[in-house]
N, C-alpha and C positions, 0 to 999 in steps of 0.2 A: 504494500500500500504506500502509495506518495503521502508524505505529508508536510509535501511544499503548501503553503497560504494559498486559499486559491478566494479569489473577489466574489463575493456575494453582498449584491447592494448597489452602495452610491459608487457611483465611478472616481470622484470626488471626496475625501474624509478628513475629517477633523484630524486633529494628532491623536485624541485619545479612542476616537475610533480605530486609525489607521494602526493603534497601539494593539488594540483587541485585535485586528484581522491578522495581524504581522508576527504578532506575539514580541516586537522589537518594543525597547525602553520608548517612551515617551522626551525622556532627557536625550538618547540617539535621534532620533527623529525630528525634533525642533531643530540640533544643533544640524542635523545633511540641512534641513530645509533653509536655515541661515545660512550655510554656508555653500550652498546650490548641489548639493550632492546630490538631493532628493529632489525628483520633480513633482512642484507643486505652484501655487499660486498664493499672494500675499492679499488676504484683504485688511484694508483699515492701515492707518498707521498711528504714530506715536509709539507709547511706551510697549503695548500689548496687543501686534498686529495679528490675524488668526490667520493661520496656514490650512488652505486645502488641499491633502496630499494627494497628486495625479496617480490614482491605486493602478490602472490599468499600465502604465509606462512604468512606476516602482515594481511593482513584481515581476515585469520583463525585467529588469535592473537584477532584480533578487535571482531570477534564475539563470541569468547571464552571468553575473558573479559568485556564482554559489552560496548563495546567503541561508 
């Protein structure tokens, strides 16, 4: 049995969504998306912008890298 992540849902996820689907830290995940590792989108700005992680293009990433 594979038990790579596999997307069910939003194409689209919050961090602590993207946390639950991924099983990856929340602390990993914020810091790819600051620092462009992870593809995603930035809404809002200021102190506490909210990341939409792209799940469909991250789990290609995850299974191209072995994650």
């Amino acid at each position: 049995m594979d038990n790579k992540p596999t997307l069910i849902g939003k194409p689209f996820q919050r961090i602590k969504d993207a946390c639950q689907t991924t099983g990856l830290s929340q602390y990993y995940l914020r810091r790819g998306c600051k620092e462009g590792s992870i593809p995603c989108i930035k809404s809002g700005n200021g102190k506490r912008p909210t990341y939409y992680i792209d799940m469909v293009r991250f789990l290609e990433q995850m299974r191209r890298d072995g994650i």
